[in-house]
C-alpha positions as CSV (number, residue, x, y, z in Angstrom):
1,X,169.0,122.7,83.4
2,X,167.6,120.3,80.5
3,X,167.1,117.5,83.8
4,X,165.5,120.1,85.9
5,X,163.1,121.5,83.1
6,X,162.2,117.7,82.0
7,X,161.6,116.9,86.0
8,X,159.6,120.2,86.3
9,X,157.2,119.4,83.4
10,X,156.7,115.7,84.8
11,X,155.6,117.3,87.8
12,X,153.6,119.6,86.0
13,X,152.0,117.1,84.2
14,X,151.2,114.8,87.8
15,X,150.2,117.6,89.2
16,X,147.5,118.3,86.6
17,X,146.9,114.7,86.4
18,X,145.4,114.5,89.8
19,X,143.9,117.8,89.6
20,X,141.4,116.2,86.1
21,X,140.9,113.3,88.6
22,X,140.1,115.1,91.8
23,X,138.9,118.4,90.2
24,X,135.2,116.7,89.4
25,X,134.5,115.7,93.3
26,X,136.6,118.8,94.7
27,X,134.9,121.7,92.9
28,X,131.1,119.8,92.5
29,X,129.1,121.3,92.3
30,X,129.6,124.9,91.3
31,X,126.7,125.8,89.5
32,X,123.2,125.0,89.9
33,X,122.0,121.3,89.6
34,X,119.1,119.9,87.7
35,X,117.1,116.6,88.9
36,X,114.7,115.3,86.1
37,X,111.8,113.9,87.7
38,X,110.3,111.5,84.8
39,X,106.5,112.2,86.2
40,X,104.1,115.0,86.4
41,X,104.5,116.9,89.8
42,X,102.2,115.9,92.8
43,X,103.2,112.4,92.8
44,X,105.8,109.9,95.2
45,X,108.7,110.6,93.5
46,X,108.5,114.1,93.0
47,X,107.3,114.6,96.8
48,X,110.6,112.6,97.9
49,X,112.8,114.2,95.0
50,X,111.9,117.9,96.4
51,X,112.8,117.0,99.7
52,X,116.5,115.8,98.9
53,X,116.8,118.5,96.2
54,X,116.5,121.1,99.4
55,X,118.8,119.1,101.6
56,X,121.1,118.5,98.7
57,X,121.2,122.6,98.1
58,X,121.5,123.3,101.9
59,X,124.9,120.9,102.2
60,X,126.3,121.5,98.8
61,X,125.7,125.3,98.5
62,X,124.4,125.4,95.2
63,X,120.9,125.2,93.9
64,X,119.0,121.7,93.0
65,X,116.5,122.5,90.5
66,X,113.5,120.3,90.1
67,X,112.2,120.0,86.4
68,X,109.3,117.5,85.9
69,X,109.3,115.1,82.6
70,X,106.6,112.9,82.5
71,X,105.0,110.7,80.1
72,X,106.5,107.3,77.9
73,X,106.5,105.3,81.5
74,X,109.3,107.6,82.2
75,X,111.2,107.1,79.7
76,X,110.7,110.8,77.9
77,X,112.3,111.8,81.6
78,X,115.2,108.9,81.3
79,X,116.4,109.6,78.1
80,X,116.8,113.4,78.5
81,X,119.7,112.7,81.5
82,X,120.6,110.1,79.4
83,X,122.1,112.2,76.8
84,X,123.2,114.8,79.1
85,X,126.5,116.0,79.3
86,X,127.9,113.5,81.8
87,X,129.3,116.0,84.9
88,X,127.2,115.5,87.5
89,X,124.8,118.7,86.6
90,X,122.0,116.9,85.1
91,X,120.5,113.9,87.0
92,X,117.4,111.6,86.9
93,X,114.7,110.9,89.4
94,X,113.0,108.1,88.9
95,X,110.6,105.2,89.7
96,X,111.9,102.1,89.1
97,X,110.4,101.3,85.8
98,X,112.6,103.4,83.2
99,X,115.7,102.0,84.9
100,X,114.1,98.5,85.7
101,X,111.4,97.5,83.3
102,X,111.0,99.4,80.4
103,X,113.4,97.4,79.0
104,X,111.0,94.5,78.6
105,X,108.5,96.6,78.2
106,X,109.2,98.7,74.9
107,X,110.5,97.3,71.6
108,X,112.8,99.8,71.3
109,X,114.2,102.5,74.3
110,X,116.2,105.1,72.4
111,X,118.6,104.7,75.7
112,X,120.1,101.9,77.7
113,X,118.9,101.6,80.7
114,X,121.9,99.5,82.6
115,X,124.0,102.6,81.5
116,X,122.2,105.0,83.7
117,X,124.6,105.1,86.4
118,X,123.4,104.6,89.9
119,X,123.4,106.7,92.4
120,X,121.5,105.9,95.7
121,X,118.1,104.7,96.7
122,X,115.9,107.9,98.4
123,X,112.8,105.9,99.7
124,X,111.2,102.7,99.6
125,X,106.4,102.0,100.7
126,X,104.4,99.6,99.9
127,X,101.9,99.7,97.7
128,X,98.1,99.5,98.3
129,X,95.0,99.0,96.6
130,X,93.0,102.5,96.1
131,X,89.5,102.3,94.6
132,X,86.8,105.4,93.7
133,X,84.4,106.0,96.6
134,X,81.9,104.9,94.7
135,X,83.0,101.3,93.8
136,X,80.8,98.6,94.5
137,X,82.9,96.6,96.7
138,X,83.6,97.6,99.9
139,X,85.9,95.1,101.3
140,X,89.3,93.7,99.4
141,X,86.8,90.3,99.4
142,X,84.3,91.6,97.5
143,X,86.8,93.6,95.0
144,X,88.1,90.5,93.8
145,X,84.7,88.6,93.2
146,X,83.6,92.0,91.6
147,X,86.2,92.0,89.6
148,X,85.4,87.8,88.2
149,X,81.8,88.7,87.9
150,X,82.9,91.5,85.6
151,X,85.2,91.0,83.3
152,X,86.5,93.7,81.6
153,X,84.0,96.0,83.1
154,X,86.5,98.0,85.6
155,X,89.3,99.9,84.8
156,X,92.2,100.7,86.6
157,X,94.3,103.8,86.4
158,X,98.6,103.6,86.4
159,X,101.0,106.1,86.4
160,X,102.4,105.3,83.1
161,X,103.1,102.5,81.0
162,X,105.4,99.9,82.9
163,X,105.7,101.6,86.2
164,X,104.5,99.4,89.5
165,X,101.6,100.2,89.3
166,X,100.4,99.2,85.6
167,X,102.9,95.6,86.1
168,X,101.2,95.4,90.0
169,X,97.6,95.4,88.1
170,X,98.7,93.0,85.7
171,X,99.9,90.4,88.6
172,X,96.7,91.5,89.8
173,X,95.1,89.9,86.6
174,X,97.5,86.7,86.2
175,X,96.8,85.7,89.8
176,X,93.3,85.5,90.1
177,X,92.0,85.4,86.6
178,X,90.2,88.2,86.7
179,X,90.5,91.0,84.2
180,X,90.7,94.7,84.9
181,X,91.6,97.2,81.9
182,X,94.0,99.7,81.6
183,X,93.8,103.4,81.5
184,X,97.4,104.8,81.3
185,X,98.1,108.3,82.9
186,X,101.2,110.9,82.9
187,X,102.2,110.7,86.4
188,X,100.6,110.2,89.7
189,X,98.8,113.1,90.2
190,X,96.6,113.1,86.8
191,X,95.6,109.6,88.0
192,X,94.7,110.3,91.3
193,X,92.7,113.2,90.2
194,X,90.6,111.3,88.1
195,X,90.5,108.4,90.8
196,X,88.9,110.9,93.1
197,X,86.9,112.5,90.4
198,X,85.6,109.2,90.1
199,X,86.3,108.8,86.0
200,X,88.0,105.4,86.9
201,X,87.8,102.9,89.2
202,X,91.1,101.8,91.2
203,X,94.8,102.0,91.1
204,X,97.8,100.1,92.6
205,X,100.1,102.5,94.2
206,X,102.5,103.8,96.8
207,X,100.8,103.6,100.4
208,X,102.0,107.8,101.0
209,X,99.6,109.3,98.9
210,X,96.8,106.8,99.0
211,X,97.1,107.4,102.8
212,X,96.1,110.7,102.6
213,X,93.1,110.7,100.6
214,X,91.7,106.9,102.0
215,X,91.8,109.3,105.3
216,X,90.6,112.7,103.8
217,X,87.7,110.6,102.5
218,X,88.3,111.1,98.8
219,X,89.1,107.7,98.2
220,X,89.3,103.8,99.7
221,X,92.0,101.5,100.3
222,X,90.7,98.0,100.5
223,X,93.9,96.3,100.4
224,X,97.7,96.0,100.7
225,X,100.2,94.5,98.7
226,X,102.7,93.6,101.0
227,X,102.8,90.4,102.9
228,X,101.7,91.0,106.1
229,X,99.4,94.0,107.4
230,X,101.1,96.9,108.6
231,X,100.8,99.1,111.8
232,X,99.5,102.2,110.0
233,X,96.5,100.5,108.7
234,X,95.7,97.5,111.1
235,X,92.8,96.8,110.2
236,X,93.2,96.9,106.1
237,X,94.0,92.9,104.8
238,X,96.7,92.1,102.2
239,X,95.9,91.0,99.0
240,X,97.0,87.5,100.0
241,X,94.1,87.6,102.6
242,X,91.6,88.7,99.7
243,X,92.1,85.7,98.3
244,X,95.4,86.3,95.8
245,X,98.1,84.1,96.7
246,X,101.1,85.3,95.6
247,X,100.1,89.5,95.1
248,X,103.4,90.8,96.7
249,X,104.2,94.7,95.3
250,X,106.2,97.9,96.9
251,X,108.0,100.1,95.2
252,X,110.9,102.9,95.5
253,X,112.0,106.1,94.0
254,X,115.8,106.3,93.4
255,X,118.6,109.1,91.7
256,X,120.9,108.2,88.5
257,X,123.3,110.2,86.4
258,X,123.9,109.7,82.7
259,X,126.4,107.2,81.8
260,X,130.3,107.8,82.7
261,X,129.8,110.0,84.8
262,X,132.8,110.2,87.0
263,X,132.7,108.0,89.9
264,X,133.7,110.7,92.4
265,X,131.2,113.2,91.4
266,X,128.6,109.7,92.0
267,X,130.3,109.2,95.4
268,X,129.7,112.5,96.7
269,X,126.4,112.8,95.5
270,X,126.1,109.3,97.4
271,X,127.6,110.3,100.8
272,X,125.4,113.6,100.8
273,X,122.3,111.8,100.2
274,X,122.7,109.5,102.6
275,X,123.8,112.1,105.4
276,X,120.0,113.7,104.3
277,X,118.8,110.2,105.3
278,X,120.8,110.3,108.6
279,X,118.8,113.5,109.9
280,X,116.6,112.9,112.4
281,X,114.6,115.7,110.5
282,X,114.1,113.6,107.6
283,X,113.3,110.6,109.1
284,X,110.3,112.1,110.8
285,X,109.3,113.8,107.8
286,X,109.4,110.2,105.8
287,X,107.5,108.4,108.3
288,X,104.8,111.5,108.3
289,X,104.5,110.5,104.3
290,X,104.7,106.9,105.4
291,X,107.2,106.2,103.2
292,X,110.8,104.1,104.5
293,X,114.1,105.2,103.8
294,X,116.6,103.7,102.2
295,X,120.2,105.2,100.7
296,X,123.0,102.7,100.9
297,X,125.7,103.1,98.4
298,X,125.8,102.8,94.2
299,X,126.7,99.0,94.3
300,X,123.4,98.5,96.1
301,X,121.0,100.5,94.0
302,X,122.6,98.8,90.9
303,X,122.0,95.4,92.4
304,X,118.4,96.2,93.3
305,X,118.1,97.4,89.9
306,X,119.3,94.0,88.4
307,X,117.4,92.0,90.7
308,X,113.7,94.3,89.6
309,X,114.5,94.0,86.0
310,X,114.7,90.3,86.5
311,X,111.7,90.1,88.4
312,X,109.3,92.6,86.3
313,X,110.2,91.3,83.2
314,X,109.5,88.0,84.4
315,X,105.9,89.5,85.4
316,X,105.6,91.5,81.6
317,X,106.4,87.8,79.8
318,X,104.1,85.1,82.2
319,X,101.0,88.7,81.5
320,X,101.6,88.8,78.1
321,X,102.0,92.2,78.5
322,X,102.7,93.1,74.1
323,X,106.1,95.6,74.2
324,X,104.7,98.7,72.7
């Protein structure tokens, strides 16, 4: 009896064992889920985040609740998921910046980026330049002798300190020696608002949204920052044509949890997302918003991450871009 009771509870205890280990992925989720998006609503990311939160709550069968934290480069965003309770309920939506290069970009992140762990790509654009309707130059030419003629006379708006399109602006500066000034904003939208409300000049940003107002006429693009044209805008040049060797910027939107999360919680998450990619549904509905897909697993998005970090803080040092 003492064998079979010892037996039994060794059972007992494998049993429960693979329960803890499978019981994260198995059960996940069973309440509602919260994605962080760290910038105001209305822009890229939050456009793209909305869309997966829906397909995420049709497959999973519980809600994806979308909560917008902008402001601090998304880093106020970032660091609220990065202290979250690390189950797979609270996750972050980001640009690349507070997982990429915030880190050379702040003196002091009150989280750690590289421990943000990854969990797929959703979409990847270009990026274009976007100028006020009534900006002086009318061709990407012109902007860039406007811009030497005037030296810290035009201003350009970004999304936040350290996201593409402040560090895209900055290349901007390095690379042709001219010097445009920056007017940080909280977000996307806020920036675009006062783009077309004509309180600043220009901004560097993903091709989706610029797209729509260059062809509600609300706004220009004069230029893309991508190395050769592209079949939606045939007849816009690159930057390199403009006369800036060298001016190559996209960017991409992509989903982390806080740190130690458990791996199979991140795997599902993973597999799901990527099936939303799969649809044939989605696929038209990214190339309506001119945006490309991307997914692929964890171990991808973590290298991509490592290989932007290198890159942008590379960008941050040769600017002299002074960590705030």
């Amino acid at each position: 009896m003492r064998t079979l009771a010892l037996t039994a509870a060794a059972c007992l205890f494998a049993l429960s064992t693979a329960l803890a280990q499978q019981g994260p992925a198995t059960d996940y989720p069973n309440r509602p889920v919260k994605i962080v998006v760290s910038t105001a609503a209305g822009g890229g990311v939050d456009t793209v985040t909305r869309l997966f939160a829906a397909g995420l709550q049709q497959r999973l069968g519980q809600s994806f609740v979308v909560e917008n934290r902008g402001g601090g480069g998304g880093n106020i965003g970032a660091e609220s998921v990065y202290t979250a309770d690390p189950d797979g309920y609270t996750l972050l939506a980001s640009q690349p910046a507070p997982i990429t290069s915030n880190i050379a970009l702040y003196k002091k992140l009150s989280f750690d980026p590289v421990a943000l762990e990854p969990v797929a790509v959703m979409t990847k654009f270009p990026n274009v330049l976007l100028v006020r309707n009534g900006f002086p130059a009318k061709t990407a030419q012109e902007f860039v002798a406007y811009v030497k003629a005037n030296p810290g006379k035009v201003n350009y708006a970004s999304q936040g300190a350290g996201t593409t399109s402040h560090l895209t602006a900055e290349l901007f500066n390095s690379l042709s020696g001219g010097k445009i000034v920056h007017v940080p904003y909280r977000g996307t939208g806020p920036a675009l608002n006062d783009i077309v409300a004509e309180h600043v000049d220009l901004i560097f940003m993903e091709l989706s949204l610029a797209y729509k107002l260059h062809e509600g006429g609300k706004a220009r693009i004069l230029a893309i920052t991508t190395d050769k044209r592209i079949d939606v805008l045939p007849a816009v040049p690159t930057m390199v044509e403009a006369g800036v060797p060298g001016l190559i910027s996209d960017t991409w939107n992509a989903v982390s949890a806080p740190p130690k999360t458990p791996a199979a919680i991140i795997a599902k998450l993973n597999k799901t997302m990527n099936d939303i990619i799969a649809e044939p549904e989605t696929r038209t509905r990214f190339r309506q918003l001119n945006l490309i897909a991307a997914g692929g697993s964890p171990e991808d998005m973590a290298k991509l991450k490592r290989e932007e970090t290198e890159r942008w803080s590379k960008v941050i040092r040769d600017a002299g871009i002074t960590p705030e």
